[in-house]
C-alpha positions in Angstrom: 0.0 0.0 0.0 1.6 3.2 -1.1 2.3 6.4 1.3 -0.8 8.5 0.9 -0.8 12.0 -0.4 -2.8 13.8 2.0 -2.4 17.1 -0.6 -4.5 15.4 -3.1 -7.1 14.7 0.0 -7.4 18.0 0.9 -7.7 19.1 -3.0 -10.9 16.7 -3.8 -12.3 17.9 -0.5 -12.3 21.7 -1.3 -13.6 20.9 -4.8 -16.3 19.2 -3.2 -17.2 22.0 -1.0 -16.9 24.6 -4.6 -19.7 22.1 -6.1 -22.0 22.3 -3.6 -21.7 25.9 -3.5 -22.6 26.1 -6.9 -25.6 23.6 -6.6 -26.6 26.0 -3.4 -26.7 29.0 -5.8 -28.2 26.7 -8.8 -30.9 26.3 -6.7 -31.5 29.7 -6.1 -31.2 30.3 -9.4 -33.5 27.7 -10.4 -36.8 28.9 -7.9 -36.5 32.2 -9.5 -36.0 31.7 -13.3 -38.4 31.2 -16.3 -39.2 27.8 -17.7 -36.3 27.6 -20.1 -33.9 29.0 -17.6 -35.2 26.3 -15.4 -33.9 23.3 -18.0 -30.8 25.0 -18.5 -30.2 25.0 -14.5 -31.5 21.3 -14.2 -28.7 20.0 -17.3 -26.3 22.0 -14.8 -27.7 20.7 -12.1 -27.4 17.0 -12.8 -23.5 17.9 -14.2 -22.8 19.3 -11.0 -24.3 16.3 -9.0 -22.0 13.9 -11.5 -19.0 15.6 -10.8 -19.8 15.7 -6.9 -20.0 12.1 -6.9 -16.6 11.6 -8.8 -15.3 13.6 -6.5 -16.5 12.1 -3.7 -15.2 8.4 -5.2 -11.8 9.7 -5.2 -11.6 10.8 -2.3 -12.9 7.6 -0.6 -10.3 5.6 -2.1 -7.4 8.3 -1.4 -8.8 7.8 2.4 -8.4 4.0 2.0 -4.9 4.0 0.9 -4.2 5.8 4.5 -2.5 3.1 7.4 -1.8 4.6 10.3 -0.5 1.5 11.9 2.9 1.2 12.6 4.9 -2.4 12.7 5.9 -3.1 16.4 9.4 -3.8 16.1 9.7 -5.7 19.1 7.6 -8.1 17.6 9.5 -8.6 14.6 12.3 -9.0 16.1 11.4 -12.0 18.1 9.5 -13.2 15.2 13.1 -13.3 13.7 14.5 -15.2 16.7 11.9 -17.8 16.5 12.7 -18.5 12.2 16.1 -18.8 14.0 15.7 -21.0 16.5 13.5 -23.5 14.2 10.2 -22.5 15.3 10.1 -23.3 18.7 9.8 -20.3 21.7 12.1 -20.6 24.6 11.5 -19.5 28.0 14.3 -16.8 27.0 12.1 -15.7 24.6 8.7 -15.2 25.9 10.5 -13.7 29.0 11.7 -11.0 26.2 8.2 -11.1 25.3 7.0 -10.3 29.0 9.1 -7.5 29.4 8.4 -6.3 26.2 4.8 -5.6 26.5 4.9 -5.3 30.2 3.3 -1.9 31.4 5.4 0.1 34.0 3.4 0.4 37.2 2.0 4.3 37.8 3.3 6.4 39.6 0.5 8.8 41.9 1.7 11.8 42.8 -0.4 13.3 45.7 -0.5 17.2 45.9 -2.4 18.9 48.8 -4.2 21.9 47.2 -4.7 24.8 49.6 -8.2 26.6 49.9 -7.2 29.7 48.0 -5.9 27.7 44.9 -9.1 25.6 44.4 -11.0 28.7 44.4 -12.1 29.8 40.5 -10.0 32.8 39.1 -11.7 35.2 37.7 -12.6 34.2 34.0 -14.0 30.7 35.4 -16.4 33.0 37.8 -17.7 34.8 35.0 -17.7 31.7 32.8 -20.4 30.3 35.5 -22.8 33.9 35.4 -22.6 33.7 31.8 -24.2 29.8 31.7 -26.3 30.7 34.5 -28.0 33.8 32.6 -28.3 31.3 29.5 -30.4 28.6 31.7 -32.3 31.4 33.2 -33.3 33.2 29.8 -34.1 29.8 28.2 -36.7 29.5 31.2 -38.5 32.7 30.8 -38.2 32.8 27.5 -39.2 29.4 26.0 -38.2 29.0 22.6 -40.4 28.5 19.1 -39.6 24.8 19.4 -41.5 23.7 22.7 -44.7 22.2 23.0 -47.6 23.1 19.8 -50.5 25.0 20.7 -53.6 22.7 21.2 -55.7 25.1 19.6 -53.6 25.0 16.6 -53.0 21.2 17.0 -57.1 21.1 16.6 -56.7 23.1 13.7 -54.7 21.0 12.1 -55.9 17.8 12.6 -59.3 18.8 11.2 -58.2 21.1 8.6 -54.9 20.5 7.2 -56.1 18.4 4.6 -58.4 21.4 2.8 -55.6 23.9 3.8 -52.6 22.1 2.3 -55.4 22.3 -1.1 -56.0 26.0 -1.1 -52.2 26.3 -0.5 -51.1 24.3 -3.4 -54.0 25.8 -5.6 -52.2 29.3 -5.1 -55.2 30.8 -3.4 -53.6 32.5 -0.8 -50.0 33.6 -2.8 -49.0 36.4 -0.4 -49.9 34.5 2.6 -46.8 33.2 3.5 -44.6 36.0 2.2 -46.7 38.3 5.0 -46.5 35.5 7.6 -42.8 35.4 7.4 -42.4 39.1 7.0 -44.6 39.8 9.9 -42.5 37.3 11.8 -45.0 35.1 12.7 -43.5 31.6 13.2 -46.7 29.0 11.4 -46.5 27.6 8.0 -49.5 29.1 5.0 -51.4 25.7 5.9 -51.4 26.2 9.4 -52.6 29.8 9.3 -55.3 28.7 7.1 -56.6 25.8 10.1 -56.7 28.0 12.6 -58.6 30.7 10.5 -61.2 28.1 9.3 -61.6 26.9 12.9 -61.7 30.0 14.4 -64.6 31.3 11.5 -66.8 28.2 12.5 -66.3 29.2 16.5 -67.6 32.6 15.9 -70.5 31.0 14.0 -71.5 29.3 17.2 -70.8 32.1 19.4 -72.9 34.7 17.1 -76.2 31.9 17.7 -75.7 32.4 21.2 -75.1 36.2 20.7 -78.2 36.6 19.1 -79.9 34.3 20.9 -79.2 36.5 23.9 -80.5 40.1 22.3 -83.5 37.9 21.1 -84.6 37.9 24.7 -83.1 40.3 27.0 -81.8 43.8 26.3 -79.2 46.0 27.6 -80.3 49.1 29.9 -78.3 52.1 31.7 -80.7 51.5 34.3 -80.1 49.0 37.0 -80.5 46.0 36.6 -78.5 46.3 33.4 -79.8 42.9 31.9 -83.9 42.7 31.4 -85.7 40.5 29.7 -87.4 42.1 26.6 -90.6 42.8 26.0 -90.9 43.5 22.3 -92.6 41.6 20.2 -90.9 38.2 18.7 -90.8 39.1 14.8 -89.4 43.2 15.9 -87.1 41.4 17.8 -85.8 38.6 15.3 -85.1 41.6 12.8 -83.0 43.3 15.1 -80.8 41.0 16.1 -80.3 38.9 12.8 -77.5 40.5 11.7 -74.9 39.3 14.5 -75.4 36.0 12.9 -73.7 37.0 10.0 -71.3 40.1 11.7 -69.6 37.8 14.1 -68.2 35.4 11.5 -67.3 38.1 8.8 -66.1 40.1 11.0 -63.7 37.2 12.6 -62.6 36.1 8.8 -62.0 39.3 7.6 -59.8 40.4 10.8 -58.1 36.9 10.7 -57.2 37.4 6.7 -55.7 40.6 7.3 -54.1 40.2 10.5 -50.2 39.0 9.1 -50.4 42.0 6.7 -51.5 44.5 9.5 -48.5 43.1 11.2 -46.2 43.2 8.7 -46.7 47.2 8.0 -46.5 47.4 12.1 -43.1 45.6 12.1 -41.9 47.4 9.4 -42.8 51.1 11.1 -40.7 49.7 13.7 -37.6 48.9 11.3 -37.7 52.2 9.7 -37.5 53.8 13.0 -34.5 51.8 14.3 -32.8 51.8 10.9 -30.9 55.5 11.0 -29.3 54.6 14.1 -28.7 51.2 13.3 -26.8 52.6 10.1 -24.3 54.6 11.8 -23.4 51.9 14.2 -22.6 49.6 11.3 -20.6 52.6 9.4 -18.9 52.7 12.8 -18.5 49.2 12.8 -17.7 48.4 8.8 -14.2 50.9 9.4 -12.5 48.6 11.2 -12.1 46.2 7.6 -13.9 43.1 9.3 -16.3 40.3 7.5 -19.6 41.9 6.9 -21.4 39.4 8.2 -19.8 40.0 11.3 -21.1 43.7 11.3 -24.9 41.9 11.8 -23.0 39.6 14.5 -22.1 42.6 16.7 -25.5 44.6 16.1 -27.3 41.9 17.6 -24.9 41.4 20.5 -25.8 45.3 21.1 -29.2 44.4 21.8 -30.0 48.1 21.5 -32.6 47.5 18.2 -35.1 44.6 19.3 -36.9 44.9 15.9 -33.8 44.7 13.5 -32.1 42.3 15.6 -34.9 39.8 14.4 -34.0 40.1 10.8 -29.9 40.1 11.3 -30.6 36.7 12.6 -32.4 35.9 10.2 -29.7 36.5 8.3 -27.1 34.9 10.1 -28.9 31.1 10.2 -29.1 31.5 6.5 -24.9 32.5 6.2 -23.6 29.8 9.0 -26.7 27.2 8.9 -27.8 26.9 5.2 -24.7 28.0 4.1 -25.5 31.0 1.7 -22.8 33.1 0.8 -22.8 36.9 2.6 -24.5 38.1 -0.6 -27.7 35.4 -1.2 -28.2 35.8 2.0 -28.6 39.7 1.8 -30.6 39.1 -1.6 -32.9 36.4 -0.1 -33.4 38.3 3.2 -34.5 41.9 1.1 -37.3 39.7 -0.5 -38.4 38.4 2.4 -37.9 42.1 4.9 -41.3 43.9 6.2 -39.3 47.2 5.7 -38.9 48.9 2.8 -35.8 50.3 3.7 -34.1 47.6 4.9 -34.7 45.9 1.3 -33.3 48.6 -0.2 -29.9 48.8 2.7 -29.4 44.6 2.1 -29.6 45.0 -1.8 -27.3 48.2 -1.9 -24.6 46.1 0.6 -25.1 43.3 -2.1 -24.2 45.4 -4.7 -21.6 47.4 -3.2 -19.6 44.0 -1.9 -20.1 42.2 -5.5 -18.2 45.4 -7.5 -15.8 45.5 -4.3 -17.0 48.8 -3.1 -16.1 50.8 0.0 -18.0 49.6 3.0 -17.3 52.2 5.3 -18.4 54.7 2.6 -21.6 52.7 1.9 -22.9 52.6 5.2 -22.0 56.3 6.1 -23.7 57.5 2.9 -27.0 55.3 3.9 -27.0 56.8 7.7 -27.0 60.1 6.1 -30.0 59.8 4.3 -31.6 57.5 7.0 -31.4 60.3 9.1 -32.6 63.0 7.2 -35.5 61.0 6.5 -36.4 60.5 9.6 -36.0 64.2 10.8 -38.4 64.6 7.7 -40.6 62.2 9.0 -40.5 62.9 12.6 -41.6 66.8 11.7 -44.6 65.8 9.5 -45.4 63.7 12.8 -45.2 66.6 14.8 -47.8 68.5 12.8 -49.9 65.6 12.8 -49.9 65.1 17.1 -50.4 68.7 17.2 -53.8 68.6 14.6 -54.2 65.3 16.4 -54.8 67.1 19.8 -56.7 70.3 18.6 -59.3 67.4 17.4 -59.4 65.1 20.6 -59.9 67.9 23.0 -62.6 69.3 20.6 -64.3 66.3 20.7 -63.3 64.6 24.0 -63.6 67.5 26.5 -65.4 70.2 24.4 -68.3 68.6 22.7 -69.6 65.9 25.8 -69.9 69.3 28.0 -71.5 71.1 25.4 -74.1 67.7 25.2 -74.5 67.3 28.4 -75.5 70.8 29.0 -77.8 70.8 26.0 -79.6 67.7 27.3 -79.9 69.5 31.0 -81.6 72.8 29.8 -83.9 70.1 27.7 -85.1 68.3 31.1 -85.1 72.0 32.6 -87.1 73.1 30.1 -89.1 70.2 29.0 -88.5 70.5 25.2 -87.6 67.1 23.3 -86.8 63.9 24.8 -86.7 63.8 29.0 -83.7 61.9 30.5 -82.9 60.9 33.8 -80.1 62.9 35.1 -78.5 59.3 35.9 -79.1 58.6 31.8 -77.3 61.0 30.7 -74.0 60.6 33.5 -74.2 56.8 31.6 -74.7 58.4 28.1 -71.2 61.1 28.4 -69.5 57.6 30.2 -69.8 55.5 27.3 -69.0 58.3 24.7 -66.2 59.9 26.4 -65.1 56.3 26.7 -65.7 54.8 23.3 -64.5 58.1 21.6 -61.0 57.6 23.7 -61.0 53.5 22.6 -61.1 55.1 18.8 -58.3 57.6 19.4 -55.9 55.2 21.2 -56.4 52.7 18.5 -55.7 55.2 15.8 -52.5 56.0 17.4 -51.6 52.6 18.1 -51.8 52.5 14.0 -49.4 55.2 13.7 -46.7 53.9 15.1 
């Protein structure tokens, strides 16, 4: 067996690792192209899979040619002895055979350690805090891989079938682009379960809704809940329409829940992006890997929002296996900020024509940040429009009412009220009205 050339090893190994590469990016390719791009890729594909198994032959039989087991040589020479002595072992011999392979007896060396050297130093101490902090976070914050919801467990089990149909007719196309954008962690077919489950529960629950209304009523009198005393068929047309409100209502909000979520998540890029920027121009002029400028970002911990789709990134560079600049294409497809498409598509660019990093980033934070002075001015304007209207219609307009309906009890023109009527009356629309404005602002951000 001839000495093996360990050279040649590490050559077939690295041009294994260049073909897989290039089947990685073929892949890519492939998912994105036209139908007769897609042939061309698949020829190359199955070239690329011939030449990855050639490659892996050879280097299975370079790896058998390696014997790492050395001849004992006092073996052979008392094999040597006993050709000499006509094939018959002396006592001399297998004495020299004893000793040979006899093992020396160990020696234990006993040290008494004092109590100030078996104490940790310093870097073992705060190995321990780190490892506790690790166990303590994984408690209180229990990862996406723990135990499935039952309610979307139920789902599943009675709705996957018709789901995985809707999702393979290309029904629902942006569905799972605005679930993974609006990081939320269920598959298109899952979503669609729980929605389909959850429209058939508010089916039941608007019978017993109207069911309810059918017989008792609401009153800002105590007790609130009477029974009614309408007639049956008044009634019946009054309350009719929860059968139908309930579930629409439940659909509608379910259907455009990921996309209300995404533009949410994506306000909150936008606002962490300018800063963000400068810390990575800050970061990129010290000539390290870019991916290493994400790395660092979300050790800062300092943007929650942004850190979510740097990891993102990340898993698909040391995971999957991308190169820096897939990654950054795949990732500006798949980001709920406009912005943040355009940042990972510009970085692409700049590090495919070898540009200057530093100058990149710097460049970007500029105009980050004069957008968002731009933006946080127009905001301004709007708050202060924004407050001229709530305490016209919060604070000005109930006292106006409630005075109006007072000089009509006074007076006893139009409709009398109790005064306790009309307390209830400015509670629930001082109340409601605030419910509208808080939601409206909870949009804006």
């Amino acid at each position: 067996m001839g000495k093996p050339d360990f050279n040649k090893i590490k050559e077939s190994i690295s041009r294994q690792k260049k073909i897989v590469k290039e089947l990685i990016s073929s892949k890519n390719y492939y998912n994105q192209g036209n139908s007769e791009e897609k042939k061309i890729i698949a020829e190359h594909f199955a070239n690329l899979t011939e030449q990855l198994k050639k490659a892996s032959d050879e280097t299975e039989n370079l790896i058998k040619e390696i014997n790492l087991a050395k001849p004992l040589a006092g073996r052979t020479e008392i094999k040597e002895e006993k050709e000499i002595s006509g094939g018959a072992e002396s006592e001399e011999t297998k004495e020299k055979v004893h000793r040979q392979y006899e093992f020396p007896t160990p020696v234990v060396i006993r040290k008494m350690y004092s109590h100030k050297e078996m104490k940790p130093d310093r870097l073992e101490r705060e190995t321990f805090k780190r490892i506790e902090k690790q166990k303590t976070a994984t408690k209180i914050n229990p990862t996406i891989s723990q135990e499935v919801n039952p309610y979307v467990k139920f789902a599943n089990r009675l709705f996957s079938n018709f789901s995985k149909k809707l999702v393979d007719e290309k029904t629902f196309d942006t569905l799972g682009r605005d679930l993974v954008k609006a990081n939320i962690h269920r598959t298109p077919q899952e979503y669609l379960s729980v929605t389909l489950l959850s429209f058939i529960v508010a089916i039941f629950a608007s019978f017993f809704i109207a069911l309810f209304f059918l017989f008792f009523k609401i009153t800002p009198d105590l007790p609130i809940i009477v029974r009614t005393t309408e007639e049956f068929g008044t009634r019946i047309l009054k309350v009719f329409w929860l059968i139908f409100a309930v579930p629409v209502g439940t659909l509608l909000l379910m259907f455009f829940y990921p996309a209300i979520e995404k533009n949410s998540a994506g306000n909150k890029m936008d606002h962490e992006m300018p800063f963000a920027t400068m810390h990575m121009a800050a970061i990129s002029g010290s000539m390290i890997n870019p991916s290493k400028i994400f790395e660092i970002i979300i050790s800062a911990r300092e943007y929650p929002y942004l850190s979510k789709q740097f990891t993102k990134l990340i898993n698909e560079i040391n995971i999957y296996g991308y190169d820096i600049v897939s990654a950054l294409r795949n990732n500006a497809v798949n980001s709920p900020s406009k912005k943040l498409s355009e940042l990972y598509n510009g970085l692409a660019t700049t590090i495919n024509s070898g540009g200057d990093l530093p100058d990149f980033f710097d460049k970007r934070s500029q105009s980050l940040l004069f957008e968002y002075g731009l933006e946080k001015e127009k905001r301004t304007k709007a708050a202060e429009t924004f407050m001229d209207i709530y305490i016209s219609v919060v604070i000005a307009a109930p006292m106006i009412l409630m005075i109006l309906l007072m000089m009509m009890k006074l007076s006893g023109l139009g409709i009398s009220l109790s005064t306790q009527m009309i307390t209830i009356i400015m509670v629930v629309s001082v109340t409601v009205i605030n419910i509208i404005f808080l939601s409206i602002l909870e949009m804006k951000k």
